[in-house]
N, C-alpha and C positions, 0 to 999 in steps of 0.2 A: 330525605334523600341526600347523597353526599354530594359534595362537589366535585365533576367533571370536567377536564380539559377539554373533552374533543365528547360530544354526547352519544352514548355506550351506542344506539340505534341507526350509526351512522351509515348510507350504502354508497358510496361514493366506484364509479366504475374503474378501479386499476385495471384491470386486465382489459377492459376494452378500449384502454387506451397504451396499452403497450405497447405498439408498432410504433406509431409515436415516438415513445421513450426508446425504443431499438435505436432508432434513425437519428434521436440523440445522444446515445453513446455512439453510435458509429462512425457520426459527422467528428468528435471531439477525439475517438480513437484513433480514428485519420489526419486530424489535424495535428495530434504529437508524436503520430509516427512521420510525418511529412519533418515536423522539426528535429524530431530525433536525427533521421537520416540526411537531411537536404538541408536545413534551417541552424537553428542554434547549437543542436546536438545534444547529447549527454555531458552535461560539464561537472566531470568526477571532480571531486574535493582532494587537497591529499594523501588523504586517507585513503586510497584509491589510485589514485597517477601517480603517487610521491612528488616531492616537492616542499619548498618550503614555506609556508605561510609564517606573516608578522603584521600584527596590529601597533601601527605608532598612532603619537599624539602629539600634535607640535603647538605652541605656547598662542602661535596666529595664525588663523588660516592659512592656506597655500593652494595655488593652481593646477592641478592637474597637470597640464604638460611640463612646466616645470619640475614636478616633482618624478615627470616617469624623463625626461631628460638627465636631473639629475641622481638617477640609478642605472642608468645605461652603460655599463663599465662592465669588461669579460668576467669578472668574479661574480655577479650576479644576471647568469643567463635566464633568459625567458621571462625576463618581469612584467608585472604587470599589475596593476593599478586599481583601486574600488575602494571611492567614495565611503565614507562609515557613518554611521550616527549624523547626526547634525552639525550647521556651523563651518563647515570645511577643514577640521581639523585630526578628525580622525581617518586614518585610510589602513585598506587591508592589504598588502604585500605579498604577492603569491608569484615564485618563481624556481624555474628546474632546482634541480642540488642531486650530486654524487652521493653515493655508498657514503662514502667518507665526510662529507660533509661534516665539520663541527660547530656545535652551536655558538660558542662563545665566540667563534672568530667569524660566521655571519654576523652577530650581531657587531663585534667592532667594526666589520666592512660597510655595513648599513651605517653606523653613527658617524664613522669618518666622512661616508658621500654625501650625507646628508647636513653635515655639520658646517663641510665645506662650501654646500650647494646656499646654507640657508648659517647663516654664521648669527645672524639678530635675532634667531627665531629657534628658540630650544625646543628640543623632541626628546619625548621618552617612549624605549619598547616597552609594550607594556600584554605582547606574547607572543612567545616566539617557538615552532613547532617544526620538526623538521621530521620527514618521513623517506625512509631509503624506495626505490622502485622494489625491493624486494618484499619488503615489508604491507606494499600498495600491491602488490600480486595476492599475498598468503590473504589479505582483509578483505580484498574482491570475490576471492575463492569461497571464504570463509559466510561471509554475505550473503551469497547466492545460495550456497548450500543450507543455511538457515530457513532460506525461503521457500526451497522445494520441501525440505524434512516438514516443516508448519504444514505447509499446505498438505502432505501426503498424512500425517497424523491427522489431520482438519477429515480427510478423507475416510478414512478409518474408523472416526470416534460418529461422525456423522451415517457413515454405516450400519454402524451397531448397536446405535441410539435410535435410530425411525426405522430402521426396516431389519434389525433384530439378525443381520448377517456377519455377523462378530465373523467367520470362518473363511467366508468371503472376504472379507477385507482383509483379514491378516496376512492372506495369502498374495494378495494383490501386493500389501505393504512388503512383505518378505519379497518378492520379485523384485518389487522395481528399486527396494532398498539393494539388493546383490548386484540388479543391472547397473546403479549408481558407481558403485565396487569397482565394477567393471572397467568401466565407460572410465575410471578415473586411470586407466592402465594404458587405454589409446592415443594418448597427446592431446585428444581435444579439448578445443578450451572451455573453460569449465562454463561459461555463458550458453555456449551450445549444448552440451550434455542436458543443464537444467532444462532447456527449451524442449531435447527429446524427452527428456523424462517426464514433464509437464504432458507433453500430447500424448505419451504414450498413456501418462494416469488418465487422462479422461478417455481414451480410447476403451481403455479395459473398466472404467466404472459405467460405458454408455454397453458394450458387450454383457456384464452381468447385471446389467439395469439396476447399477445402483444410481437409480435417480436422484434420489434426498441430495448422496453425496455430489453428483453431477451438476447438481444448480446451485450447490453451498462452493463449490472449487468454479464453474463459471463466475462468478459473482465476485468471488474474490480476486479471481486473477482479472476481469473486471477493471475492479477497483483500482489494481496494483498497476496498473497498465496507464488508466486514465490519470492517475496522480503523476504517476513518473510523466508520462505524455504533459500533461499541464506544466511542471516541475522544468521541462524541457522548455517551454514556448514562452515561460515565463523569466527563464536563463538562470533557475536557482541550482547551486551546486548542489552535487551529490554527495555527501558525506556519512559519516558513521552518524552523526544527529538526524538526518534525514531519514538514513536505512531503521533508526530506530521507531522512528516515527512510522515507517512503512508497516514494519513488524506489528504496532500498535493499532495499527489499524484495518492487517487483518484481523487481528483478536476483535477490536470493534463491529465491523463488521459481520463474523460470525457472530457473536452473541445476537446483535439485531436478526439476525437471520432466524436462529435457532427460535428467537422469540415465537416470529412468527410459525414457525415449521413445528413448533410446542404444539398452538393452539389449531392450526390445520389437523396435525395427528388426532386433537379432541374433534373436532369438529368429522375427520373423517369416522371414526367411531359412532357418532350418534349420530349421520346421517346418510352413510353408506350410500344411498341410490340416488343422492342429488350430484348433477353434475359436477366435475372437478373444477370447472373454471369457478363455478357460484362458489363453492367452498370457499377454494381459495380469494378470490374475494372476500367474503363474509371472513375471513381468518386476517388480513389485515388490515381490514376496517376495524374487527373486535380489539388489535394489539396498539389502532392508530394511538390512540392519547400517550401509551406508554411510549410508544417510539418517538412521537414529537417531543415530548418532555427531557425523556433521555438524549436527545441529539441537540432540541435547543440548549439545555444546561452544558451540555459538552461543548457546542459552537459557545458560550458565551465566556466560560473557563478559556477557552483556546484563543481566544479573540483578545482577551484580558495579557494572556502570555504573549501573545503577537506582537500587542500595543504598548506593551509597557514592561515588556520582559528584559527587554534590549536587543544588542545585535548578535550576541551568540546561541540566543534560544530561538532569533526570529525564523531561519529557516526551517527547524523542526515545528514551529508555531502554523508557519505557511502549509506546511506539509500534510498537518494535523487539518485543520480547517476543509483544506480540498477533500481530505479521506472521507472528514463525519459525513460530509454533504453526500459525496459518492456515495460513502457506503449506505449510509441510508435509502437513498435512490436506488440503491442495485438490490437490497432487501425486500425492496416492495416489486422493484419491473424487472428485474433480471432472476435470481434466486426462485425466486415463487415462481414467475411466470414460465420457468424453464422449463418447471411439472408438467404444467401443461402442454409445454411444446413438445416435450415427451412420450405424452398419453401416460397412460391409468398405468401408476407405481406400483410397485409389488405387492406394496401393504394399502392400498384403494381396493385392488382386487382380491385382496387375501378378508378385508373389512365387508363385501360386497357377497362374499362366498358364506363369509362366519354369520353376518346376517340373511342371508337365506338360509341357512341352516338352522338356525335357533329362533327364524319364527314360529311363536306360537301357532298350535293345531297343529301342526308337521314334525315330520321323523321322531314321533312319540315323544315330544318335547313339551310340556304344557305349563 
């Protein structure tokens, strides 16, 4: 026999402990919308707000108030301050800036304040980034838009893959891709559009019972919800490293899903008239060893980049970490479990029909 991570006969009850795992995403989904809205908020990068950010390094430590004392001068509005790396020496620089803004003349207004602030203690920039609020509008836009289009093609392919409705979803995708069209002609801002487009997609995959895709788009939005929420309580910026990481971890996430949603399709096949909950069960107990594998090596890659990546990868590193765990979590008690909270999928019942039909002794089939 070969060797097994997790032993092939394993029954461990998911689904009779869902409620459970409900009341823990919902405790955690409330906890980052409380920060979102009331607590620490959404703190864009800016790549996002625009503004300038600048990573110095000065030869000796230095103090915090000191150093946000001496930047307090009208040429650098809104500053503000974050500790970097170790030692006291490194700090991040993030404050407003104009359209107009030029680079080279922040950085001689930083080297002068700083130069004068700290005359025995040399600093070097060592990056310096400036982004107009225009540019932080079109990358917000841009952003978001990414994330509805993933999620509506997620939609789509997951359609046409479990429950063989290729015509059905195109047409859904064709809708809500023209109403996007639309909705970009009313002023509203693009945050809100994505939000009605989002409910409206699960509105119209819960109407044509496209279940499969219904618990693969809960799941993920899920996922995206409770990261950003964590991400918030946690006080880590949002940035273009961040949003990539988001991206990355719906694609993780589905895959895990599909894994599972793979082996449920077999299992609905050869056992049509056992209940859907035991299925599903039995469907990711069979997939457990591969998903732990897969998620521990992924947590231990992302953990490596976390700890020893530095400080420009660490928030995508954070980012990554919260997603595997999530998403993993929402593959086994969110995703699957949705089937069921749905009742019997299109392709359950269409399994349930084909086998009645093609029992032996019956409708001259032998």
């Amino acid at each position: 026999m070969g060797f097994a991570f997790v032993r092939h006969d394993t029954n461990f009850d998911f689904i009779g402990k869902r409620y459970w795992a409900y009341g823990i995403s919902i405790v955690i989904l409330l906890a980052g919308l409380i920060s979102a809205l009331w607590g620490n908020g959404l703190k864009l990068g800016i790549d996002f707000a625009g503004g300038v950010i600048m990573q110095i390094q000065f030869e000796k430590p230095v103090e915090d108030e000191a150093l946000k004392k001496s930047l307090n001068i009208p040429q650098l509005p809104g500053i503000s301050t974050q500790r970097f790396g170790e030692g006291g020496r490194d700090y991040l620089l993030r404050f407003s800036s104009k359209e107009t803004d030029d680079a080279s003349a922040l950085r001689t207004t930083v080297l002068e304040a700083l130069t004068g602030a700290f005359p025995q203690n040399a600093v070097d920039i060592q990056r310096l980034e400036v982004v107009g609020p225009k540019i932080g509008d079109d990358l917000t836009n841009k952003a978001l838009s990414a994330l509805y289009y993933a999620v509506l093609l997620i939609a789509v392919y997951i359609s046409g893959r479990f429950e063989q409705r290729w015509m059905a979803a195109a047409i859904m995708a064709a809708a809500l891709w023209g109403g996007m069209y639309l909705f970009s002609f009313t002023g509203i801002g693009m945050g809100w559009q994505v939000m009605v487009a989002l409910a409206i997609t699960l509105v119209v995959c819960f109407l044509l019972r496209l279940n499969f895709a219904l618990g693969a788009l809960v799941g993920l939005l899920h996922d995206v919800f409770i990261t950003v929420g964590l991400l918030s309580i946690l006080d880590v910026e949002i940035d273009l490293n961040v949003m990539a990481a988001i991206l990355t971890i719906i694609g993780y996430s589905l895959n895990d899903t599909i894994i599972v949603y793979d082996r449920l399709r077999e299992n609905l096949r050869a056992a049509p008239k056992s209940p859907l909950g035991n299925l599903i069960n039995r469907s990711v107990n069979q997939t457990l060893s591969r998903t732990i594998l897969t998620s521990g090596t992924t947590i231990i890659a992302t953990l490596s980049l976390y700890l020893l990546g530095g400080g420009v990868i660490h928030d995508f590193a954070l980012a990554m970490l919260i997603g595997v765990v999530v998403g993993t979590f929402s593959s086994i008690y969110v995703s699957s479990a949705i089937l069921l909270a749905l009742g019997d999928t299109d392709f359950y019942v269409h399994s349930q029909q084909k086998e009645e039909y093609e029992r032996p002794g019956e409708h001259g089939i032998v």
